[in-house]
Structures are given as C-alpha cells and as structure tokens.
C-alpha positions as CSV (number, residue, x, y, z in Angstrom):
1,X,-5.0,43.2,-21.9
2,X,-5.8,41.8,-25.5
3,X,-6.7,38.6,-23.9
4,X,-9.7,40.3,-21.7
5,X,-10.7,42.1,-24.0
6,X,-11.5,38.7,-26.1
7,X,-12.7,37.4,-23.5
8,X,-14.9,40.0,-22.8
9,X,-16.3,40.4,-26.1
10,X,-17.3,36.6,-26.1
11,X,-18.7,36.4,-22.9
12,X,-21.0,39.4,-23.9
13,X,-22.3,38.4,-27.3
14,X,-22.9,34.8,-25.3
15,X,-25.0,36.4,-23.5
16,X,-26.8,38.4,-26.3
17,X,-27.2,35.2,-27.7
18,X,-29.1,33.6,-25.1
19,X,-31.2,36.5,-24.8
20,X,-31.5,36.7,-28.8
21,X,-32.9,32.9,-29.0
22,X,-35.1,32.7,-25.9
23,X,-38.0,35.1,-27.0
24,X,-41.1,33.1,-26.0
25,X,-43.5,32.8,-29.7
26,X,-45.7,30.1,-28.1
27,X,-44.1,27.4,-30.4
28,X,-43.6,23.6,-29.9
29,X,-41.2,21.2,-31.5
30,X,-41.7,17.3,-31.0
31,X,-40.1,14.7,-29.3
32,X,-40.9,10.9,-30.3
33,X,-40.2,7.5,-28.9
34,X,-40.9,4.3,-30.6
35,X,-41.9,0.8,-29.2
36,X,-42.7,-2.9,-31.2
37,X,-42.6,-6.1,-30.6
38,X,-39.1,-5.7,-29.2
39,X,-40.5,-3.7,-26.0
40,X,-42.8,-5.9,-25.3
41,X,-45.9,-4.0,-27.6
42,X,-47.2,-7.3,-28.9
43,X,-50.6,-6.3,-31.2
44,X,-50.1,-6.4,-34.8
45,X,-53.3,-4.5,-35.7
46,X,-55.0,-1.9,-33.1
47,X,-58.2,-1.6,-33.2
48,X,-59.0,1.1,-30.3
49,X,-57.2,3.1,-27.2
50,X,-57.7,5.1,-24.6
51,X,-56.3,6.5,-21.5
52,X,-57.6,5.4,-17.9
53,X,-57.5,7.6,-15.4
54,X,-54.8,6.4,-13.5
55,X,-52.7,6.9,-16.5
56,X,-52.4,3.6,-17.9
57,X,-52.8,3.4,-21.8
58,X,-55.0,0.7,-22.8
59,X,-55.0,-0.7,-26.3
60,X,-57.5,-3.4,-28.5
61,X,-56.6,-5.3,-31.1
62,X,-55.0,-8.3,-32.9
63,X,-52.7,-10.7,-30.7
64,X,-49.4,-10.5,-33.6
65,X,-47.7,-13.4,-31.5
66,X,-51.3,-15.6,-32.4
67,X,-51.3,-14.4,-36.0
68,X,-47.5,-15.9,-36.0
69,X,-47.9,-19.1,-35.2
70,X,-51.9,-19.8,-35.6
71,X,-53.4,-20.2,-39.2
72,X,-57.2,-18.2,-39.4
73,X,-58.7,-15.6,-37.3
74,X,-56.2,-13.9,-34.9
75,X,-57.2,-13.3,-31.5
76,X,-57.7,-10.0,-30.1
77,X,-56.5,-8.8,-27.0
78,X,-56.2,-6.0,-24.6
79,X,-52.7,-4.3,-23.8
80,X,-52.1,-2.0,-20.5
81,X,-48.7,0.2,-21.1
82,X,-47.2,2.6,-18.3
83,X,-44.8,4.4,-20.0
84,X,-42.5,2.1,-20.7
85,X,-43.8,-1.6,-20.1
86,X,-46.7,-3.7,-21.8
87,X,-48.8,-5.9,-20.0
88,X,-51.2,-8.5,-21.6
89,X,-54.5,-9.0,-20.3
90,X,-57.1,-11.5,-22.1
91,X,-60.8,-11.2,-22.4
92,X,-62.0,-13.9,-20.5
93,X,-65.1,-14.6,-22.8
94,X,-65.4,-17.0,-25.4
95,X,-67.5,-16.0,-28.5
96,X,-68.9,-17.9,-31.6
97,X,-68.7,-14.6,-34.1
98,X,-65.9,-13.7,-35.3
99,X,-64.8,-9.7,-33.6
100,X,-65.0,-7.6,-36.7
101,X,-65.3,-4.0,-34.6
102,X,-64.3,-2.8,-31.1
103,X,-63.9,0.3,-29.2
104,X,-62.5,1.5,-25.9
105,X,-64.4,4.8,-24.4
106,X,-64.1,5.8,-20.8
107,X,-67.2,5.3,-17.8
108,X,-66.7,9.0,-16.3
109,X,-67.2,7.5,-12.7
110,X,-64.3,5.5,-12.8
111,X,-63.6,2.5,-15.4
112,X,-63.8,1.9,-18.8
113,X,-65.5,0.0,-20.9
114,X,-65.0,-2.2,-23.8
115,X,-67.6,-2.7,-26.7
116,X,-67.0,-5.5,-29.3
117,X,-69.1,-6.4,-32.8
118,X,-69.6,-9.2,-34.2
119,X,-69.3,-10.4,-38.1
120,X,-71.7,-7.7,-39.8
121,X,-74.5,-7.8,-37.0
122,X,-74.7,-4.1,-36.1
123,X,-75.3,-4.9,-32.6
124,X,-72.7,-5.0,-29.8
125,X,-71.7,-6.5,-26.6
126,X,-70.6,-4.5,-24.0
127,X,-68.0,-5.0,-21.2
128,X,-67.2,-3.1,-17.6
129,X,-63.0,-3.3,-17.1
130,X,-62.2,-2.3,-13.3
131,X,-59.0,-0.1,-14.0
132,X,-57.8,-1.1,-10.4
133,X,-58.8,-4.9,-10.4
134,X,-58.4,-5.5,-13.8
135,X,-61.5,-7.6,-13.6
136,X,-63.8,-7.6,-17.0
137,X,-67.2,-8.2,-17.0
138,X,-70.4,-8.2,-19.4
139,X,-72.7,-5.5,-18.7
140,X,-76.1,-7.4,-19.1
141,X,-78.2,-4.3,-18.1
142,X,-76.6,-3.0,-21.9
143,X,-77.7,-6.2,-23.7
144,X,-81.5,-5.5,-22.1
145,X,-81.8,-2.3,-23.2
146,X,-80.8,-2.6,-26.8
147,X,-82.5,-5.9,-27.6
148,X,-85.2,-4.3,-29.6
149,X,-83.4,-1.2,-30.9
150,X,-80.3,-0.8,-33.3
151,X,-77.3,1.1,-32.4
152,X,-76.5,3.6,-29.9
153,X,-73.0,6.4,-29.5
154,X,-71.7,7.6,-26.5
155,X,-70.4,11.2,-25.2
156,X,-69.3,12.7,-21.9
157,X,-70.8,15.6,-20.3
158,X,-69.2,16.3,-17.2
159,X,-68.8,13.1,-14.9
160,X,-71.0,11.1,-16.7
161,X,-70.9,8.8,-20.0
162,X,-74.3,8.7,-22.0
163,X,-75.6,6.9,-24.9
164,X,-77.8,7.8,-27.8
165,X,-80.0,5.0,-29.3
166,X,-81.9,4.7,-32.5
167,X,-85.1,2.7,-33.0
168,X,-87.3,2.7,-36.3
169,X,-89.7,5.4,-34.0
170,X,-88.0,7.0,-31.5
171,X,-84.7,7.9,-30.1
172,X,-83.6,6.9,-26.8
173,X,-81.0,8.7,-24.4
174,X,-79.7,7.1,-21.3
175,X,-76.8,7.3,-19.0
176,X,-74.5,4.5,-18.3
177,X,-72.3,4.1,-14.5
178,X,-71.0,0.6,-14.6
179,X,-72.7,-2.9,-14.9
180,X,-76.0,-0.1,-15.0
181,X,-78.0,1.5,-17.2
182,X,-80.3,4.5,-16.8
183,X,-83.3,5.2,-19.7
184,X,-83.6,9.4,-19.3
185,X,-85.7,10.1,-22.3
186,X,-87.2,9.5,-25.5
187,X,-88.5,11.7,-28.8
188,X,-90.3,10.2,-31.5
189,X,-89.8,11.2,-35.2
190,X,-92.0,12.7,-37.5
191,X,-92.0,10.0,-39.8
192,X,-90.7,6.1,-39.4
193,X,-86.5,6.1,-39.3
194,X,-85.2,3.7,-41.9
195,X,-81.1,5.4,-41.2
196,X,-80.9,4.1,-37.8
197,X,-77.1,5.2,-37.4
198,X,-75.7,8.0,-35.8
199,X,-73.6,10.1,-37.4
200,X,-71.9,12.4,-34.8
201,X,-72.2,13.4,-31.3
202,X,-71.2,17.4,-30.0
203,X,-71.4,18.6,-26.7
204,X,-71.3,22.5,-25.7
205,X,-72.0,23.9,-22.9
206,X,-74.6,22.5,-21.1
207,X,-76.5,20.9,-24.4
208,X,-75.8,17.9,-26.8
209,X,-76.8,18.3,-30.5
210,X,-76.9,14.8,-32.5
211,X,-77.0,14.5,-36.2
212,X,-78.4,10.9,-37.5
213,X,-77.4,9.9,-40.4
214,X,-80.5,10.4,-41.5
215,X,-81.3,14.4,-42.4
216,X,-82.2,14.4,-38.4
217,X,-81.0,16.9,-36.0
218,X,-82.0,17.0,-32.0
219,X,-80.9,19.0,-29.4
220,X,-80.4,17.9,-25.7
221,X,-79.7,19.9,-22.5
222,X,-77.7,18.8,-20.0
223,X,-79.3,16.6,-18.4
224,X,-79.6,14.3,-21.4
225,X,-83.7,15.3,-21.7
226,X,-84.3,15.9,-25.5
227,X,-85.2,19.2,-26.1
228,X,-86.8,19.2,-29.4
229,X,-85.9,17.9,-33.0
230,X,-83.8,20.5,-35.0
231,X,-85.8,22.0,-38.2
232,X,-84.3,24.3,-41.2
233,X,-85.0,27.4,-39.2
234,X,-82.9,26.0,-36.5
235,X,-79.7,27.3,-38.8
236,X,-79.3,30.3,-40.6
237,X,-76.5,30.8,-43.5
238,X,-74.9,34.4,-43.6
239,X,-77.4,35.3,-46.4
240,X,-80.2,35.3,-43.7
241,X,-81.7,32.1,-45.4
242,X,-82.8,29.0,-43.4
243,X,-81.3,25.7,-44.5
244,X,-80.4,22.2,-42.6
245,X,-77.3,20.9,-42.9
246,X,-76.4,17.6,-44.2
247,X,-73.4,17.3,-41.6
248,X,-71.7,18.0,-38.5
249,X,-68.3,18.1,-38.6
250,X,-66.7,20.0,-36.1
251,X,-66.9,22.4,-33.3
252,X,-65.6,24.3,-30.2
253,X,-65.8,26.5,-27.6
254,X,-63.8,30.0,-27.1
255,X,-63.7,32.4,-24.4
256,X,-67.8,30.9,-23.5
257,X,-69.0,31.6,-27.1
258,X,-69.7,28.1,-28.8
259,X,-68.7,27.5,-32.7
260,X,-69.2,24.8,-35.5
261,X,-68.9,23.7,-38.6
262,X,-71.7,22.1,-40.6
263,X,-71.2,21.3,-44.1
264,X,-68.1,22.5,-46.5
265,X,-69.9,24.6,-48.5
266,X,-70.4,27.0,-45.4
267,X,-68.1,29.1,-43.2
268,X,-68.3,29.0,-39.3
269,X,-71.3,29.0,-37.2
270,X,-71.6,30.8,-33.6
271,X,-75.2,29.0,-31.5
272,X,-76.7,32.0,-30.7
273,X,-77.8,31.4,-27.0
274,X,-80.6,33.9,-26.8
275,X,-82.0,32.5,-29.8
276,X,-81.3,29.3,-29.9
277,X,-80.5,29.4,-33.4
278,X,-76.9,28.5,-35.5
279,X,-76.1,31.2,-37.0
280,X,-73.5,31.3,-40.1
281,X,-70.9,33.9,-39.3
282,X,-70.3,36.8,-42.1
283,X,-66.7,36.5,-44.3
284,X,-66.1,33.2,-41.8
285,X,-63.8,30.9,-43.5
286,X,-65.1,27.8,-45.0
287,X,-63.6,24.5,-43.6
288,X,-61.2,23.4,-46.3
289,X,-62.2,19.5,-47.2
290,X,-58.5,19.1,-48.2
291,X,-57.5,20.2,-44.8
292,X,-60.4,18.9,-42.3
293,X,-61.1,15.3,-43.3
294,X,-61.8,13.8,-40.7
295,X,-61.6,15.2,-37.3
296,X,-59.8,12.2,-34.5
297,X,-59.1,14.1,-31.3
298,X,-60.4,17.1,-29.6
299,X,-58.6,19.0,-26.5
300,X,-58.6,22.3,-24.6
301,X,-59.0,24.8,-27.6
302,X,-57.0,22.2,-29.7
303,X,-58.2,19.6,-32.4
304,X,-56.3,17.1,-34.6
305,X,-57.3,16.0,-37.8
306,X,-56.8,13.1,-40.6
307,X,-55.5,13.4,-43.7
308,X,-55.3,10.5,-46.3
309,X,-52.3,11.0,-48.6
310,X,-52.8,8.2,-51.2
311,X,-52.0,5.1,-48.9
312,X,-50.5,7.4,-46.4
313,X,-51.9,9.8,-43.7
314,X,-51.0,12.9,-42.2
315,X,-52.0,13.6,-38.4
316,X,-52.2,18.0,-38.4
317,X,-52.7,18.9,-34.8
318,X,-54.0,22.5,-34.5
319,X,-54.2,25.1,-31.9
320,X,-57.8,26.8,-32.2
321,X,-56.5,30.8,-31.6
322,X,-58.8,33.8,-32.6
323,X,-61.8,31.7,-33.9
324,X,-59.1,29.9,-36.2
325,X,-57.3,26.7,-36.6
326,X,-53.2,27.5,-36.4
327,X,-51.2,24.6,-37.4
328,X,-49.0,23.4,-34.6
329,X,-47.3,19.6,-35.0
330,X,-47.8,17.5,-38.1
331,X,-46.9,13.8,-37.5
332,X,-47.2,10.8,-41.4
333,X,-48.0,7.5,-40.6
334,X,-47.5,4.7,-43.2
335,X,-50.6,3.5,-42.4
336,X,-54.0,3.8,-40.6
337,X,-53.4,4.9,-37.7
338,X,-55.2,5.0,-34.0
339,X,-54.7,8.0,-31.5
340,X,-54.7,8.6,-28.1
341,X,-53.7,11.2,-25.8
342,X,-54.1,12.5,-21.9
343,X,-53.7,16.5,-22.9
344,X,-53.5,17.3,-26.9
345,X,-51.7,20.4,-26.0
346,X,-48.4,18.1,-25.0
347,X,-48.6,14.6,-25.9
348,X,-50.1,12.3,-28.4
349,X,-49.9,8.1,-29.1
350,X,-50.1,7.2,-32.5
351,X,-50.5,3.6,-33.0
352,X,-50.6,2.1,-36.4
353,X,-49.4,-2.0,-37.2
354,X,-47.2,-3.2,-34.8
355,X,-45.7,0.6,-33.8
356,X,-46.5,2.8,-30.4
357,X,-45.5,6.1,-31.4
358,X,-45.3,8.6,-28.0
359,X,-45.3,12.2,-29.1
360,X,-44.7,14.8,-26.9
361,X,-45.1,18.7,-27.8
362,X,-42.7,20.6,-26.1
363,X,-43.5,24.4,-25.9
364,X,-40.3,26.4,-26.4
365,X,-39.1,29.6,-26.4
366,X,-37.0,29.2,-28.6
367,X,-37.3,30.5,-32.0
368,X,-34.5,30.1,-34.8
369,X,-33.5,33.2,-36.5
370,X,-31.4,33.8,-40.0
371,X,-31.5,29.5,-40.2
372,X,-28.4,28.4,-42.1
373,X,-25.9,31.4,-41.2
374,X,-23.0,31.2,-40.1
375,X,-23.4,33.9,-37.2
376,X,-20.3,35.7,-35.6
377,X,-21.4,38.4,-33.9
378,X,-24.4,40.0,-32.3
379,X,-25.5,43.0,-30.4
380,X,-28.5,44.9,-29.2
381,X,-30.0,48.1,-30.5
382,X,-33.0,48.0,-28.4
383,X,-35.5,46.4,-26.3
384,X,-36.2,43.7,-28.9
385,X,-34.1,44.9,-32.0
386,X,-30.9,43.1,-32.6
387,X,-27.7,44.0,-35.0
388,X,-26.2,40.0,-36.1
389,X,-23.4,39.4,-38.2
390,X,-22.4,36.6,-40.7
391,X,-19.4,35.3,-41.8
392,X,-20.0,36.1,-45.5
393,X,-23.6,36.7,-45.8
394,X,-24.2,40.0,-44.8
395,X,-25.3,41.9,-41.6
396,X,-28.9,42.0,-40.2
397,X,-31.2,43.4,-37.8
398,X,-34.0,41.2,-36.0
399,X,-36.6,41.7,-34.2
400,X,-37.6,39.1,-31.8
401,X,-41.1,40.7,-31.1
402,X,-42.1,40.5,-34.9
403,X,-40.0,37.4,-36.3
404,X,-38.8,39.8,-38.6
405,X,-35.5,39.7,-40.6
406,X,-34.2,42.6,-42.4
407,X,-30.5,42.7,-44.2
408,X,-28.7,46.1,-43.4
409,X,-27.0,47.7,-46.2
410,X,-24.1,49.8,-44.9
411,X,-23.9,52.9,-47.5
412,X,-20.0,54.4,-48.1
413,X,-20.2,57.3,-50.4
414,X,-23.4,56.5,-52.0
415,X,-22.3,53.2,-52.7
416,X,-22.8,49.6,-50.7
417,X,-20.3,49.0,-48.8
418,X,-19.7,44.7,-48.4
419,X,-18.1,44.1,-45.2
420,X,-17.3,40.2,-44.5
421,X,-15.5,38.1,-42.3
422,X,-16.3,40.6,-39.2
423,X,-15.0,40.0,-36.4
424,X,-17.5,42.0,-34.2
425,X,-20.2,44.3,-33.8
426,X,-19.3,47.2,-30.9
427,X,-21.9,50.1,-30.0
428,X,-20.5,53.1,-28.9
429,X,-23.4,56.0,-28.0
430,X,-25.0,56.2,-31.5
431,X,-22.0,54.8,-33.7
432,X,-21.6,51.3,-34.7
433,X,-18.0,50.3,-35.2
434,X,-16.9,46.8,-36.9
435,X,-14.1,45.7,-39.3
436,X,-13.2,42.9,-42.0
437,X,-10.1,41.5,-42.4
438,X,-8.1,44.0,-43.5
439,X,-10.5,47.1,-42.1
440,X,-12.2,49.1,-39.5
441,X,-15.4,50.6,-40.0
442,X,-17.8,53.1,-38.1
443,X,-20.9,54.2,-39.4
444,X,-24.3,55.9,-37.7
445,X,-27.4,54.3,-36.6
446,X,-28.6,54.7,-40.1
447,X,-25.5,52.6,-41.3
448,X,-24.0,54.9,-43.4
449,X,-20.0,55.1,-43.4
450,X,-18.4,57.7,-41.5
C-alpha cells in the first residue's frame, strides 16, 4: 500500500509539473547551426544575401579558396545554399575595375538581381539572375537609364521592385520587371542638388517617403507618382511646432495606424492620414541611439537592429508590441556581420567571415520558474496559483499568469517556522499538510501552524 501511495504521489506532482512549466508567455529561445569551409561555405568575406523565392539562400562575396592560393584581388562569387549544401555559381562577366560594392535585392515578379560597383565610381552595373535557370545576365535597359544621372535605391511595394534616382535637378522614380525598365515620374527641386545620395527608403501603406541625404523629403503614393516634396509643416513635434527632420530612421505599421522615427532627439511619430501630416506623439519614447543604431532587418511587426560593441556587434531582434520595441533574441558576432532571413519572427542567417550562422527562434511555452532550485514537490492552489517546494530553500507560491514568485513563510506560534528537506506538499480541503525529516506539519491556507 506504501508503494502506491509513492507512486501515486509522483505520478501526480509529474503531472503538476507539466502543467506548472507549460504556461504559454509568448517567449522564444534560439537554436543555431554553424557552417564554414568544412560544409562546403567557401566565401571568406560576404558582401550581400538574400532569399529567393524558392527558398534558396543566395550569398556575394569574396571567393576564400582564390584568396588562398592567388596573390592580389580575390574574386567574388555567388553561393546558392539549401539548407544544408553550397553550390558555387560564377559571374560570367569579365570586368576591368576592380568590385569594391555589391548587393543582392529581390525583382518582386520572380528573380533577383545583382548590382556590382566598381573602384570609387558611384555608378553600378546591374545584373538579372533566373532563380530557376540560373542564367545571369546584364540588364542594359538599367545602364540606359542611369547614364546621365547618379545613383538610384530600390524598395518593394507589393509585387513590384522600384527605384529612386537622383540627378543634379530632378528625381526620377521608375519600376524595374527583369532585363526592363519603366520611367513613372519625375519632381524637380527647388534649387540645384549637389547631395545626390539617398539616404533611406520607407514604405507604408500605399505611399513611399524618401529622405536624400540632402535635407530633402518627398512623398510618393502607390503607384510610384511623386506626390509633392516634404516641407517643415509636413512634421509637427509634440510642442505643436513645425520642424524637418534631419533623418529617417525607422518605422512601422500597427493594427493599420502607421509610426516612425525621425531624428533622436524626438519620440515617435503617427502620419496622420486625414492630414497628411507626421505628427510627434505626446510622452512617446525617444529612440535610444545606444540601442537603435542602425536598423538591418524589418519583418511582420518585428525589427532587428545593429549594435557596434568596440570591434564587436550585437544583433537585438525585437518584437514591436503596444507601439513599443520588446527585446526578443540577442545574437554577438565577432565581426561585421550580413543578415538574412525568410520570416524575422523564426529564423535569421547571420553571415560574417567565413561563418553561416542559421538561427532559428523557437516560440515556447515554456517559462522557467524559481531557476537554480532544487524543486521536490509541487501542488496547485488554483487555477494558475501553484504551492512548490525546495530541498533547502524554502517553499513558494507562483503564479504562472503573472511570472510572479513569492516565498511563503509558514508562521508557528508567532514565529517562522523553517521546514526543509520536505518530502511533499498534500492539500486536503483548506489544510496544507507537509513534513521534514523528522516532522509532520499542517497549517491553513494562510500558512500558519496548526
């Protein structure tokens, strides 16, 4: 009869276990697997990455068996990677300039495409890769159309990949599908543009607002049409003062309403629509420069961001919950790294030297509770409230709802009774009845000793 009871008595706080540490709290923990030169990852120094839409991870950069054996210049290359296998594809151009630049970006139709610069010329070459054919070709209609500007930046909207272009007078937008290229409009400035970079691209909603890095800011609509060039009453701080920002950092979209984040000195920003006008939130929190530097992947209501940590860096991947940024994963790298990722919510590649790091966030429900106990025993006082025992560090209730811990002290004549090395906890109507080595002991729901 001792036996079963025993047995009993484990099986049940088994089960009260499970039940204890399987309270969902919308957590993730992560989950890593590494690849070099070993598996087959053969590029010393990436450059740029992306995923197709097939799946396949496609990295740029530097060729390290070439930089092994070859004194000079190393040659750059392109990688495909499934999952678990590399596969080495060259560019099947020769140039005269050295490749000091490239990037990988996606064409939303189906594709990607490959953009290369050359020495310190700010103009690039651009390349069309058939994902399925694996067949890379120069996209002429590119070279045509930027011949007599200076540089140009690309976004998404939807299913199509677009392009921003400056010129001295006048900023171009146009829409690339392809080896093809489509001019969809043109705004002149107010005076002649000696900063002919771009300095960031947002979408939201169905508009586009572009910030040169010049103190110009424009405003597109969906269909890639300028709408008009941004002025100082375009944005409003929370005094009710108009100013014009210096930068555009960041922004996203919750439940339809659209946020962002100009400069530091200023909290959060909501784009009113009726209006038209940014307007600075009241009491918003400022984005913390020691946090935000410098935003490297966006994703459903997620962002991640780089840190530098003298010649380290810290990737912090955030959820975006209540208008705020909630820390979620945080990954170091030794050194610069280059992301990647299909859905920021669950995975991330982190490539930096010869290293493929594959992250994956698991969501769990599991949440750990009185961490580096020894626990013997536990029971349940109510929906969500548990009673748990340790061997020698006291008793406890938790609730699973809250996260929160409290230590029971169990009263005997006024005075705190220390009860260790239980054996178990045992409810009986509104009594709680447990022992030590040498002792029984029953006390009431308020845990005083009866």
């Amino acid at each position: 009869m001792l036996k079963k009871t025993i047995l009993f008595l484990f099986l049940y706080n088994f089960i009260f276990i499970a039940e204890v540490y399987s309270q969902n709290i919308n957590s993730s923990k992560l989950k890593k697997i590494e690849f070099t030169s070993f598996n087959g990852y053969n590029i010393s120094n990436p450059i740029s990455s992306i995923y197709d839409d097939k799946g396949w991870l496609w990295i740029l950069g530097e060729n390290k068996l070439t930089s092994e054996f070859v004194i000079g210049d190393r040659e750059i290359i392109l990688q495909r990677f499934d999952g678990n296998n590399f596969f080495t594809l060259q560019i099947p151009y020769k140039f005269k300039n050295k490749i000091t630049r490239g990037g990988l970006f996606k064409n939303k139709k189906g594709g990607l495409y490959l953009k290369l610069w050359f020495n310190h010329n700010s103009k690039a070459q651009l390349f069309f890769i058939d994902v399925e054919t694996l067949h890379i070709e120069k996209v002429l209609a590119y070279d045509n159309f930027i011949k007599n500007r200076h540089t140009d930046l690309y976004y998404y909207l939807e299913d199509t990949t677009r392009i921003i272009v400056t010129h001295e007078e006048k900023l171009f937008s146009a829409e690339l599908d392809g080896l093809k290229i489509k001019m969809i409009d043109s705004i002149k400035y107010d005076k002649p543009n000696k900063s002919l970079f771009i300095q960031s691209i947002k979408t939201f909603g169905d508009n586009i607002i572009a910030k040169l890095e010049s103190e110009d800011f424009f405003l597109l609509d969906g269909t890639g049409k300028f709408i008009k060039r941004l002025t100082k009453n375009d944005f409003i701080d929370a005094k009710g003062n108009p100013f014009l920002p210096k930068y555009l950092n960041n922004n996203f979209t919750l439940n339809g309403e659209h946020y962002f984040y100009f400069d530091f000195s200023h909290g959060q920003f909501k784009y009113n629509t009726k209006t038209k006008i940014f307007e600075e939130q009241k009491n918003s929190k400022k984005l913390d420069n020691s946090l935000f530097v410098s935003p490297i992947a966006h994703g459903v209501n997620t962002a991640a961001f780089q840190i530098k940590n003298n010649t380290a860096f810290t990737i912090n991947v955030y959820n975006i919950i209540n208008k705020s940024y909630q820390l979620q994963n945080q990954i170091n790298v030794d050194k610069y790294p280059i992301v990647s990722f299909r859905d920021l919510r669950k995975d991330l590649v982190v490539l930096s030297e010869n290293k493929l790091e594959l992250y994956f966030f698991e969501n769990t429900k599991i949440k750990t509770f009185l961490k580096g106990k020894s626990i013997r025993a536990i029971n349940q006082l109510s929906a969500n409230r548990f009673i748990v025992t340790t061997d020698s560090e006291g008793f406890y209730e938790v609730d699973v709802e809250s996260g929160i811990e409290k230590e029971i002290q169990f009263k005997n004549k006024e005075k705190t009774q220390i009860i260790q090395y239980p054996r178990d906890i045992i409810l009986k109507d509104s009594l709680i009845i447990t022992n030590d080595i040498g002792n029984i002991f029953i006390s009431d729901k308020n845990y005083t000793i009866l």
